[in-house]
TORTORTI-773489 format. One record per residue (C-alpha): y, z, x. Coordinates in pm, whole numbers, plus 50000, padded with zeros to 5 digits. Example, Ala and Ser with C-alpha at 12.3 -4.5 7.8 and 13.67 -1.06 7.14 Angstrom:
// residues 2
495505078051230 498945071451367 
// end
This chain:
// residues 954
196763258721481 199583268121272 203043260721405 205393285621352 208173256721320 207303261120969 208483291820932 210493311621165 209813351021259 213283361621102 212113346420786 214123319920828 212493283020670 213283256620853 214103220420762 209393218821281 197283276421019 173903305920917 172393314621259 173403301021628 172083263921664 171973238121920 172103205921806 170313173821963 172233151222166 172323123721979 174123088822143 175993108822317 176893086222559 178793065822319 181873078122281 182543078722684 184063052322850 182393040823208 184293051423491 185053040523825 183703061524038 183813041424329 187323027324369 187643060324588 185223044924884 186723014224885 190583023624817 190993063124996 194713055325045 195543055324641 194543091724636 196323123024588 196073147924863 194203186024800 195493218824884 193723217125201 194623184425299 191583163825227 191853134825009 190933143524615 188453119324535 190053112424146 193853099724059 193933100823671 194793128123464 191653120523221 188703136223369 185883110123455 182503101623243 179953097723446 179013135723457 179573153823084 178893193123012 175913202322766 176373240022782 178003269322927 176763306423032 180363325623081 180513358623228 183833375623196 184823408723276 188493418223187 189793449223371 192793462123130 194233486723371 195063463423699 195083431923438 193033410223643 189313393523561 186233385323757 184003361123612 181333337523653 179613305923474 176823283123439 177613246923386 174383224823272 175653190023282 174393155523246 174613131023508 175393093923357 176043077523665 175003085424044 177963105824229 179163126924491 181643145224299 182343168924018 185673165423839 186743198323623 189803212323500 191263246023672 194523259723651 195573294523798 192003304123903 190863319224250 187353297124297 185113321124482 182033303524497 180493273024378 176643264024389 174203233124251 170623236724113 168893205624043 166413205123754 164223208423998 165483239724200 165973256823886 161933249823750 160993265024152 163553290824177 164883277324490 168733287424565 171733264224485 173033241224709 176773254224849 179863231424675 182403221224865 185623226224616 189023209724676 191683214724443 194243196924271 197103216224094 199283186624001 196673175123781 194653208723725 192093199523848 189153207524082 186483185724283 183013199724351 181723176724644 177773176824647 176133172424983 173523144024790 174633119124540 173543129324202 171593106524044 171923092723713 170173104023405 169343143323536 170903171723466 172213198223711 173363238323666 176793244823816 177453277723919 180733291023977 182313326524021 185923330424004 188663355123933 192543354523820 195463376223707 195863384323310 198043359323217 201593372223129 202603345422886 200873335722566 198603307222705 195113313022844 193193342822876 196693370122886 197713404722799 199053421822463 200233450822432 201103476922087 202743508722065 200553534221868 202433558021580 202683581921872 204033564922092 201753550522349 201793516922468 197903499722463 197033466122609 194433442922495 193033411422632 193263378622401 192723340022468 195023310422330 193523279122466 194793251022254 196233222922372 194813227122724 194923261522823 190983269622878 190923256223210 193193289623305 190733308923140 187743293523366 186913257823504 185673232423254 186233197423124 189053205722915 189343175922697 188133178722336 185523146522423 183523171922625 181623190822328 179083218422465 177473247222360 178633284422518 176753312522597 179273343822656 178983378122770 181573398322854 181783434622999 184183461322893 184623499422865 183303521022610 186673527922389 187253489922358 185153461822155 184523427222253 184623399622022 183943361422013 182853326321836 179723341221750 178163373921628 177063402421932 173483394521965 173283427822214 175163453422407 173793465022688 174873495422954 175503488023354 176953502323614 179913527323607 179253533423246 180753500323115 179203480022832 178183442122841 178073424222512 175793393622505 177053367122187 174993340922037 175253307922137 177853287221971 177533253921775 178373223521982 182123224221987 185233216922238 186423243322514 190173247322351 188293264022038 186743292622273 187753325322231 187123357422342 189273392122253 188893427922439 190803457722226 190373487722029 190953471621705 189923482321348 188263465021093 187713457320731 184623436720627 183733414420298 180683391120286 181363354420106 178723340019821 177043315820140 176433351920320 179143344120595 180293380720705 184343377520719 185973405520874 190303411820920 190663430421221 194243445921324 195503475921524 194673508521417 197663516821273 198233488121056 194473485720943 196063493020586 197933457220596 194313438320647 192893441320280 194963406120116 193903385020463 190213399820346 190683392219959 192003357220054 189863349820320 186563355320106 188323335119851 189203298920062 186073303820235 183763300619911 186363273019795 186263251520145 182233256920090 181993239319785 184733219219752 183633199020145 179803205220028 179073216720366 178883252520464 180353271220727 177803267021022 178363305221167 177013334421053 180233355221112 184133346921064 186973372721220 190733371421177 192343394421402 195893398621392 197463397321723 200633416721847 201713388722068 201193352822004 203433320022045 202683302521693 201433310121400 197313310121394 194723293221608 191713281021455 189253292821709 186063288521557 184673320121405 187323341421571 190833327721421 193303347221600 196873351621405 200443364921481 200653399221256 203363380421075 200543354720964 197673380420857 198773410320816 200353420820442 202473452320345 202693456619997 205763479420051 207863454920245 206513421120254 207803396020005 206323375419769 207503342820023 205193367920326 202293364620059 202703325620004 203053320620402 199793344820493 198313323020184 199073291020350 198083301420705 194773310520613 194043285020412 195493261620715 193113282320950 190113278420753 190613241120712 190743235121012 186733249621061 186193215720928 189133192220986 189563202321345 185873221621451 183473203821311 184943174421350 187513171721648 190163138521745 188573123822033 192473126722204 195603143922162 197443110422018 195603119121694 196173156321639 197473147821305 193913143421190 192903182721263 197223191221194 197983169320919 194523174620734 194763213820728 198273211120581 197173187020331 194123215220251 196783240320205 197953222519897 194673217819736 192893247619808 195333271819756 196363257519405 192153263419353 192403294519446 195853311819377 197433288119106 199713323719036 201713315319389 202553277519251 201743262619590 202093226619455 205873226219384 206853240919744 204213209019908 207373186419820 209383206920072 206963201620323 207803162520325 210853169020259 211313189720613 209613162820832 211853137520671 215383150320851 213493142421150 211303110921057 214243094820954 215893093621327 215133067621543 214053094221824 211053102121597 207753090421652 204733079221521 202253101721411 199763086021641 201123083721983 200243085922297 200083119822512 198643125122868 200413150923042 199993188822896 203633187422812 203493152422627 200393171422443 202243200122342 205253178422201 202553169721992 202293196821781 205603188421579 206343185121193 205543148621255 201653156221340 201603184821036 204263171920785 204403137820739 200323137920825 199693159920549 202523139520321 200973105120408 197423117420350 198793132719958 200193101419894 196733081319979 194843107419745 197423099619497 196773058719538 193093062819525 192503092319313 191673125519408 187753121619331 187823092019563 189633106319836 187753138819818 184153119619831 185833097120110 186723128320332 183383146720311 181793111320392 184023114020727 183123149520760 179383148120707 179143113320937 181133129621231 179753165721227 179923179821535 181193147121726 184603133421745 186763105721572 189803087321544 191803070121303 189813042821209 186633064821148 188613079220893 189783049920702 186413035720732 185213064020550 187923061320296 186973025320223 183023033320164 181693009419857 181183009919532 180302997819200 182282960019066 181372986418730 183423019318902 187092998918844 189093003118595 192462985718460 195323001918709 193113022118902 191213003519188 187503004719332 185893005619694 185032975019855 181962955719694 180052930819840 182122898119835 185022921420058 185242937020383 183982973820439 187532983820464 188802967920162 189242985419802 190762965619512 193612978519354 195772966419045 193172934219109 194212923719432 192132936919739 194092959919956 192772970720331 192833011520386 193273003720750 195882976020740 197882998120503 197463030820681 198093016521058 201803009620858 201993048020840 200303060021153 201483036921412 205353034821374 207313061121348 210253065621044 209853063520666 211133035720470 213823030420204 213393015719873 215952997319738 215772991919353 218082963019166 217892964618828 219162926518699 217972929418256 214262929518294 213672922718645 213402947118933 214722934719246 212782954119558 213732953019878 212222975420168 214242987120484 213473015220761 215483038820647 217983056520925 219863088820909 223073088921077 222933053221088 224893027820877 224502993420754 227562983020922 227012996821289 225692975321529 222582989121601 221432990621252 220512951121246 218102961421593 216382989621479 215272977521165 213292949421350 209522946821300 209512974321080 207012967020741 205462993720551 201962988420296 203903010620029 202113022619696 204923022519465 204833043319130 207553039618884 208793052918519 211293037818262 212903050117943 210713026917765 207333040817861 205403073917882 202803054618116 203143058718492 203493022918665 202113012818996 202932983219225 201692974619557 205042967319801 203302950920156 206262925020213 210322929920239 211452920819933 209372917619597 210452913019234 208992931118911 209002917918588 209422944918292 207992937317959 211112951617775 214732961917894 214452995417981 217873019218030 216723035118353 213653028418575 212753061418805 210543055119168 208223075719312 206873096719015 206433130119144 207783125119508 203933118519591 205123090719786 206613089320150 209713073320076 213153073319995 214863052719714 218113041419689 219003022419311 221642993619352 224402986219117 224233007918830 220883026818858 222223059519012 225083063818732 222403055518469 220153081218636 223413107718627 224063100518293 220223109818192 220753143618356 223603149818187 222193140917873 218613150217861 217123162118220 214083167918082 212763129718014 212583133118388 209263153718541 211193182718704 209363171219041 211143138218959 214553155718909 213983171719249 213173142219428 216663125519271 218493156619448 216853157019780 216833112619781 221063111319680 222043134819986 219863122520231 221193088920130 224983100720178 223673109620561 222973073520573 226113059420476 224113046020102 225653067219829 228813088919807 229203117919826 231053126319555 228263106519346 225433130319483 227583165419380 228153149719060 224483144219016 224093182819049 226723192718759 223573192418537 221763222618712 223633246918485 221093233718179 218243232818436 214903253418363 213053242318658 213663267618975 212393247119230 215403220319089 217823245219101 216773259219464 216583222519574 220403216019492 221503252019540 220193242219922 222623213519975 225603233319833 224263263020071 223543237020379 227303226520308 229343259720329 227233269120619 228543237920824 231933241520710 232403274320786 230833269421143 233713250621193 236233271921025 237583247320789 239323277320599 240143258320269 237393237520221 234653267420280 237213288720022 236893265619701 233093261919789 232593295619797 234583298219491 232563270019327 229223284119441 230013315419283 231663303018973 229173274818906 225723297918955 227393327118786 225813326118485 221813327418683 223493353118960 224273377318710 220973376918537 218753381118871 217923420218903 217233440719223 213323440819151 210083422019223 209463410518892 208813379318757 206303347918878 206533335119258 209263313519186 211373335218987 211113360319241 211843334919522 214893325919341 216433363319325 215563361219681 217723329919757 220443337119470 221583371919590 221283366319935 223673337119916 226273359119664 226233390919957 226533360020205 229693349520039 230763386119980 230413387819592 231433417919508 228903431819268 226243420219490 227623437419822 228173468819597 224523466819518 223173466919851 225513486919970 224293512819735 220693509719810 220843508320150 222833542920221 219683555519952 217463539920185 219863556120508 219303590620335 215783589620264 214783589020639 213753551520557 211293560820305 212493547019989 210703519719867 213543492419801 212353463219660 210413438119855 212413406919747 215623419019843 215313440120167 216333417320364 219673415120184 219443449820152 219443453620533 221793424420620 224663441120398 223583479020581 224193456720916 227713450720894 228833485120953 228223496821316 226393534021192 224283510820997 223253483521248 222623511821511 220263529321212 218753494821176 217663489121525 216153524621592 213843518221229 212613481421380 211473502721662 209793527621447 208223501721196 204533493021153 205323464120978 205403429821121 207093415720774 209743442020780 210973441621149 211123401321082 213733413220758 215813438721028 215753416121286 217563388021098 219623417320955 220553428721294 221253389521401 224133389621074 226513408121277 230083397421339 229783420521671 229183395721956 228813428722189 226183435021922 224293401921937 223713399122271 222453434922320 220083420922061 219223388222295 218913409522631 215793432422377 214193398722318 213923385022720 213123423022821 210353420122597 209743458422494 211973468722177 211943431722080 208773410122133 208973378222390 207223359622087 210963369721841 212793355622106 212983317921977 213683327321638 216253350321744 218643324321911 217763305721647 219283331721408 222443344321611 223173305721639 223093301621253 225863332521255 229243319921314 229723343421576 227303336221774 226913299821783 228543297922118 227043329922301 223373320422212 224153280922328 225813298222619 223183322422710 220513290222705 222493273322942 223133305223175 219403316223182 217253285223131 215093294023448 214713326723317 213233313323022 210983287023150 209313315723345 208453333022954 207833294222830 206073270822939 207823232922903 207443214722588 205943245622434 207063252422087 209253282722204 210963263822420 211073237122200 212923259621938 215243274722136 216543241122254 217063230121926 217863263521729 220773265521944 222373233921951 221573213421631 223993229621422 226583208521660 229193191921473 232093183121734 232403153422014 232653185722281 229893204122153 227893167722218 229063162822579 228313197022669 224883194822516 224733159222694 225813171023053 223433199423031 220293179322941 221493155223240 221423180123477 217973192823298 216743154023371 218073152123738 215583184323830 212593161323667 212833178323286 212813150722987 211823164822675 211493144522389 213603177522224 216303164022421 216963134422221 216163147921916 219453169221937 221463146322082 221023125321771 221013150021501 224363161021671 225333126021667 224753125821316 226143159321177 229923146121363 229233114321174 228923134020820 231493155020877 233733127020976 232703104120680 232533134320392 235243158920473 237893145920263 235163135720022 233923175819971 237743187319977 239123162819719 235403167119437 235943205019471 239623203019394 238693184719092 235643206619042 237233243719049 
// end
């Protein structure tokens, strides 16, 4: 699944994508724990209580072991005009210890019926035995009471018919619904299942343990198609004229990666070198917008194919672009289902940042066929291994395959992100535990994508790539099909090798004289698992602090904490029993060579073989930490900008930006010493350098001028504009140039119209009354429509024109540029006509709603009426949301984590009280309150600091 934390539907990036075959069961008993089964004779009291008022004969919210599903025969028949379903299964299971009851997962569905066949009644056709079924809704779950104990070591058939409502939200088996070009409003029938949303789409053991194989049919009218995991085997005709397709049966796989779409799509079609028929499907109307996905598609496929040496194990793979869905993508094997925002591509108005995100979200998607499918987490705790691995994949295979969209410069902004929130002590580790559906949903943060995918680059870059690419298809190939954890995977990354494979200051695998998990590097053995368990199992990223003292390096690790200083008292506390396994690389002014050092302990000291007049960590930013360079080592590093940036690698120079102002937010460094380490971006050549300190500048005005602090938000307008002149003035109104060229016109004139510079407001002005005049039909171009329309939005005539086009428009990427546009108002009458579109859910999709709060918050003006309207209607909204869902999630924070003032704080504080006092603790909660905490303390710390550089400074 992609998370559309990463980037937001107004376009707005934030700083949290061969034939049918049924495999043996092979020790599949293994990986299930034994139950007990019979604590419910001898202890009836310690049971919850049914609907009905019998006891319910299980108390956990795991499922048991003792029975376990081999395959399913599902029969589902959506009707699309009274939005309800009838449906029916066949559950074989296998028996592994004697019992009276069934345990499955329901939620939301009317049980009609529920029969047994023994092995036996099914080889002499004799009828199924009538189930008693009790249900549990606290737990969603049901209980199928047999009238004989099954016995161990046979398998049954469970029948079960059943029927429910089209869900209205975006979870289960629910409704969609587009507007054709002439108007008419079509509805479609889609599933989302993932984290635990099957069970509303029929009864099953929804845990992704409880691997099966699935048989579907499903029965529709003639004007609609039916897709699912696997390619139609046959349609045939019954009653009333309606159609029944019958799908082969799917690889052995887990129920949240189901899926099953009814809807009048269109399609466009490719085949990939293994044969695998891909196919983009969309609405009729925007079937135009499907041939990149297809292009792409093709492209990762044939690169995922090689590059994992394992092919693709269907014979079919569909994207289908979805008019309403809650995140980004879902990986649903052989049917990947995307928002239209994710797939679809417009050559007229999406952006060259749309391309790079529909890119990445495939590429995500199609990772995750392996890192996630093939190979599934045994538990929720370690989602990072399908999240974090198909983030990593992003990076690698879309440098293979695009190297035009520079992929590998924006990865550092993906650790960058997940660091603002790693480095609060509300955080947590990327493997944690998560029982309840909401605790699984929280889940799906930038801490399970991010810093997995960050901590997983950094590994390849301490083993090598070639080793960490033959250690991940050794995990692959070993776990096909089954499920693992973390340990499988280090295991796999530790596999042996050769005393003959090391080299000097590289390392090898383990060889006989060490342990299987051991690999020596620089000499000294070093345990994958020991190390890794550092980075997996507590949360937060360390600091490293460098002392340079003539030719010794003084090293010192610390948790690093943002908000948090060295002299509060709770610094001393929280930086107990914190140790990282850190793979240090390093670069002085006396060497071209890249250095490497092994930091397991708290302090450590490296000798240099000559003095050296600066010493640079963490070549590249490949590693997950932050460094912080005692005594003289920043000014030396200042003073090498100044002089000659370019002896630094320009990911280096980045890293020194993004390090020196995350290190004023901890009280470390100045900040008056971090702007002066920027006064050298007027000589720099690298964009992503220049965006990177641009951002801080940019991140600066905005919180100023949320506060209306009039003079200090003046002079840093005045230095923005006066500093980045020279680069504003050369960008042109055009898409040309490479990706990052482009996405630095983008960011450049969007800021200069932001801070009403008057050639650049001229500019748009005069395009978009062009674009007013043409009816909408002038191609403006793509990289700076959304300035285009922001500047058109400030004038009522204009904002009115704006909101009739997003109505009008067939294109997901352009309504996402008006509808930011629209949110840049300084109209508060105008904002919240634009928040009561989003919760009606017609003009403006449920799915825009998050993003839009989040957007009318980041506007001045409406800071307080979108914080205010989440207060006012928060049971409104947990009726669109469900709790702890991303949405949700985002609105919570996209509202109130701009915060900057003691009130703001106890407001946000009283209303998450009275949130906890009705039984609703988010882990959201605290984030907020701490990132609040921390944006008073910067402001109270750095105010005078800002005011007094820029008066200097202009």
């Amino acid at each position: 699944m992609v998370n559309s934390c990463r980037k937001l539907n107004c376009n707005i990036y934030i700083g949290f994508y061969c034939s049918a075959i049924i495999l043996p069961l092979i020790c599949i008993c293994s990986q299930f724990s034994q139950p007990t089964i019979d604590q419910f004779t001898k202890d009836p009291g310690a049971f919850p209580v049914a609907t009905n008022g019998e006891l319910f004969p299980w108390r956990e919210l795991r499922l048991p072991t003792v029975v376990i599903p081999l395959h399913y025969d599902l029969f589902i028949h959506p009707n699309l005009t009274s939005l309800d379903f009838v449906a029916s299964e066949k559950i074989e299971v296998l028996v592994r210890d004697a019992t009276q009851f069934i345990i499955l997962h329901s939620n939301g569905l009317e049980i009609m019926n529920a029969t047994l066949q023994s092995e036996e009644d099914l080889r002499y056709r004799k009828p199924g035995k009538k189930l008693t079924v009790l249900s549990y809704p606290a737990h969603q779950q049901i209980a199928l009471l047999v009238p004989e104990k099954l016995r161990a070591d046979l398998r049954y058939s469970v029948a079960i018919d059943f029927q429910a409502k089209l869900a209205d939200g975006f979870e289960g088996f629910y409704k969609s619904t587009y507007r054709t070009l002439g108007g008419e409003t079509r509805t479609i029938a889609v599933t989302d299942f993932e984290p635990t949303e099957a069970r509303m789409a029929f009864p099953c053991f929804d845990e992704p343990l409880f691997k099966a194989n699935f048989s579907i049919k499903i029965r529709r009218e003639s004007r609609h198609i039916a897709l699912s995991n696997m390619p139609k085997i046959k349609t045939v005709e019954v009653d009333g004229g309606l159609l029944e397709d019958h799908f082969g049966t799917t690889v052995k796989m887990s129920t949240y990666l189901v899926a099953y779409i009814v809807c009048d799509f269109n399609s466009v079609s490719g085949t990939a070198s293994s044969g695998v028929k891909v196919s983009v499907y969309a609405s009729p109307d925007k079937w135009s917008q499907t041939h990149y996905a297809l292009e792409a598609s093709l492209k990762l496929l044939d690169f995922y194919e090689k590059y994992f040496d394992i092919q693709y194990p269907l014979p079919k793979l569909d994207l289908v672009a979805i008019p309403d869905f809650a995140s980004g993508a879902m990986e649903n094997w052989g049917l990947i289902t995307y928002r239209e925002t994710s797939l679809l591509f417009d050559p007229k108005t999406s952006s060259t940042s749309d391309k790079l995100w529909i890119t990445e979200v495939i590429a995500h998607e199609l990772a995750h066929q392996w890192f996630g499918n093939l190979v599934t987490m045994e538990w929720w705790n370690d989602i990072w291994l399908n999240e974090g691995f198909a983030t990593y994949m992003e990076l690698i295979s879309v440098n293979a395959t695009y190297p035009e969209l520079q992929f590998d410069d924006d990865f550092m902004n993906t650790c960058f992100e997940v660091i603002k929130k790693d480095s609060l002590n509300s955080s947590h580790p990327i493997s944690n535990q998560a029982e309840t559906p909401t605790q699984i949903q929280e889940m799906f943060d930038a801490v399970s994508y991010k810093k997995g995918a960050c901590i997983l680059n950094m590994l390849k870059d301490f083993l090598s790539e070639g080793k960490f690419k033959t250690g991940i298809i050794h995990y692959l190939k070993k776990f096909s099909y089954r499920n693992a954890k973390n340990d499988d995977l280090w295991n796999s990354l530790s596999n042996s090798c050769l005393e003959s494979d090391f080299t000097s200051g590289g390392f090898c695998y383990s060889d006989s004289k060490t342990t299987s998990n051991t690999l020596t590097f620089l000499g000294e053995n070093v345990e994958i698992k020991e190390m890794m368990t550092t980075w997996t199992l507590q949360k937060g990223i360390p600091l490293v602090v460098v002392k340079q003292e003539g030719r010794s390096l003084r090293l010192r690790q610390e948790r690093f904490l943002n908000g948090v200083f060295r002299e509060d008292p709770e610094w001393g506390p929280l930086q107990e029993r914190y140790l990282w396994h850190i793979p240090l690389t390093y670069a002085t002014s006396s060497s071209n060579e890249i250095h490497k050092h092994f930091l397991k302990s708290k302090t450590d000291t490296l000798d240099l073989p000559e003095t050296t007049s600066w010493v640079k960590f963490n070549v590249d930013s490949n590693g997950y930490y932050i460094v912080h360079y005692e005594g003289h080592g920043w000014d030396q590093l200042i003073t090498l900008l100044n002089q000659n940036h370019t002896l630094l690698r320009p990911k280096d120079r980045i890293g020194l930006i993004h390090d020196a102002f995350q290190l004023v937010s901890a009280g470390r460094l100045t900040l008056d010493k971090a702007l002066d380490l920027t006064r050298y971006l007027q000589r720099e050549t690298s964009i992503p350098a220049l965006l990177k300190g641009l951002e801080y500048l940019e991140l600066f005005y905005h919180t100023i001028d949320r506060r209306n602090i009039s003079d200090i938000t003046e002079n840093l307008k005045h230095y923005i504009l006066q500093y980045f002149k020279p680069v504003i003035d050369m960008q042109s109104w055009s898409d040309e140039g490479s990706v990052w060229d482009r996405m630095l016109r983008s960011v450049l004139l969007k800021l200069a119209c932001y801070l009403n510079h008057t050639p650049c407001i001229q500019k748009a002005t005069e395009l978009f009354s062009q674009w007013v005049e043409s009816s909408g039909k002038l191609n403006i171009s793509t990289d700076v429509l959304k300035i285009v329309y922001s500047v058109g939005a400030q004038t009522t005539a204009g904002w009115n024109y704006l909101l009739e086009q997003y109505g009008l428009s067939l294109s997901a990427a352009e309504k996402n540029k008006i509808l930011y546009a629209l949110s840049t108002s300084k109209h508060q009458e105008k904002l919240m006509k634009l928040i009561e579109l989003g919760m009606e859910g017609k003009i403006i999709k449920t799915q825009d709603l998050a993003a839009l709060l989040h957007a009318i918050a980041r506007n001045p003006k409406g800071q307080q009426l979108a914080w205010n309207f989440v207060k006012e209607n928060w049971t409104h909204l947990l009726k669109k949301f469900d709790l702890g869902s991303f949405a949700l999630r985002m609105i919570i924070s996209g509202t109130t984590s701009h915060f900057s003032s003691k009130d703001e704080l106890q407001e946000v504080k009283l209303f998450f009280e009275s949130l906890k006092d009705q039984g609703i603790d988010l882990e959201i909660f605290q984030i907020v309150l701490e990132t609040i905490s921390k944006n008073i303390r910067w402001l109270e710390k750095n105010l005078s600091t800002l005011r007094n550089w820029l008066l200097i400074s202009i």
